[in-house]
N, C-alpha and C positions, 0 to 999 in steps of 0.2 A: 411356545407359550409366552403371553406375553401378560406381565403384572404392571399397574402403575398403581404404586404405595404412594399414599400420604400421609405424613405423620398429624395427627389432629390430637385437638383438645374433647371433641367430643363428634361421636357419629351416629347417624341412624337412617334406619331403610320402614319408609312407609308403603303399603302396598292399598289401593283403595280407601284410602283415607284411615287407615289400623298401621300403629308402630307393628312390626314385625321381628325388627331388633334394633338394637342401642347401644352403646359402647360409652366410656368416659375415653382418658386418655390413652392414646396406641397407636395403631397402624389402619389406616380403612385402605385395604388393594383392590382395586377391579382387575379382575380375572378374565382374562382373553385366549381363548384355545384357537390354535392355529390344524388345519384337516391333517398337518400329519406327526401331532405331537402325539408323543410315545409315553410311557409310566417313565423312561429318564427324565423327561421333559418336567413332571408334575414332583418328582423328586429334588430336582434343580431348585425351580423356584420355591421350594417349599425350605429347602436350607436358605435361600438368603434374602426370601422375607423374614425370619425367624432370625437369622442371623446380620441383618442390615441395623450397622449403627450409628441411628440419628439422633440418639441423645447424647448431652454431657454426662462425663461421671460426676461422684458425688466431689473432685474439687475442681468442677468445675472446665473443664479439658471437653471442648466439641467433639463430636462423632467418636465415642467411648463405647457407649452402652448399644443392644438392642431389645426390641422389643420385651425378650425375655427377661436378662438381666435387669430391668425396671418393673418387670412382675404387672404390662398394662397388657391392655385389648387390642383383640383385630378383628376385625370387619372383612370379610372375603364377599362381594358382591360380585357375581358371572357377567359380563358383557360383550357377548360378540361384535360391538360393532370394533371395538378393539382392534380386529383385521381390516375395517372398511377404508375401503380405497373409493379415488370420485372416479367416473367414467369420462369421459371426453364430454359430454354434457353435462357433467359435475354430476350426477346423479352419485348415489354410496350404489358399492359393488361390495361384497360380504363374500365372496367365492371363496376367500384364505381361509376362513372364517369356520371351525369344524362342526359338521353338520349336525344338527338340536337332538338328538337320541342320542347318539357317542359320547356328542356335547357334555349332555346331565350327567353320563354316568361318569366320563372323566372328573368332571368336577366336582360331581359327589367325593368323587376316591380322594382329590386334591383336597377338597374342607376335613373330611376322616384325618387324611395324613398329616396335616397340619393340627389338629385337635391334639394328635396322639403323638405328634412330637414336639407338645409344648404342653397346654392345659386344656383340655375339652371345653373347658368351664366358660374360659376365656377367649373363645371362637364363637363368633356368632355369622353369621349370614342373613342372603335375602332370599326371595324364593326363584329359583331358576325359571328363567323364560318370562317372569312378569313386566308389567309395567313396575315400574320401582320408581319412588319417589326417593333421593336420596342425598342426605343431608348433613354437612359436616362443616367443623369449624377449625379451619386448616390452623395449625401448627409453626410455624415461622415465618412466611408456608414454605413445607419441605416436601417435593414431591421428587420421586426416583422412578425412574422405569425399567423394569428387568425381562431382558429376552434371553428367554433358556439355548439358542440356539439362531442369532441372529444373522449369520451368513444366508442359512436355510430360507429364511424368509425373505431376505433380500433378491437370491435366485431365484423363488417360486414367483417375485412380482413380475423378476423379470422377464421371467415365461410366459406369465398371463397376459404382460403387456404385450407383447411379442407374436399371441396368439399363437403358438406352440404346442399349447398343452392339450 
């Protein structure tokens, strides 16, 4: 699984020209499932988006606080191309990439488990599988990227490049 957090001042995901959702200050992560991320995988990243600390405390001391402790918003938007790789004609390949039915319901489970280990209220999202228009005002800019399990993925590219698999 693979997350890349940004911390922003403000976020939002339009879908057909209609806000869908919005956020002030927090975390916006795009959400990228890998075909053989596992429920450890969705637990991982789910402690340490919640647990990544990119704010200062209150005197002032960088990377203190996270998301939690500051009482802001997150934004979980899905994006498979996350996995994409170019082909030898630069084309994107998405094979890593876990396929669109498994896809939703994993990351249905992922926005739940995140809801429910922090504030419901303060989760928002976009709609799986859409065009998503999506719009944020980076924050330092501070962006992190977290791979639940990045050897894994390392070896699967090098299988597919390899033609292997």
């Amino acid at each position: 699984m693979r997350l890349v957090l940004q911390r922003v001042k403000s976020a939002s995901v339009r879908v057909e020209g209609k806000t869908i959702s919005s956020i002030g200050p927090g975390i916006m992560a795009l959400v990228g499932l890998h075909e053989h991320d596992t429920e450890a995988d969705l637990d991982y990243c789910c402690r340490k988006l919640l647990a990544a600390k990119l704010w200062a405390n209150e005197n002032g001391a960088q990377w203190r606080h996270g998301v939690k402790q500051k009482n802001l918003e997150v934004l979980l938007v899905s994006q498979f191309t996350l996995y994409g790789t170019l082909s030898k004609k630069n084309q994107p390949d998405y094979k890593l990439s876990m396929k669109a039915v498994q896809a939703q319901e994993m990351y249905s489970h992922f926005l739940t488990m995140v809801g429910k280990s922090y504030d419901e209220t303060k989760v928002q999202d976009g709609i799986f599988g859409a065009m998503m228009d999506v719009e944020l005002i980076n924050d330092g800019p501070v962006t992190i990227v977290i791979d639940s399990d990045p050897q894994k993925q390392v070896d699967d590219e090098e299988e597919k490049a390899d033609g292997s698999s």
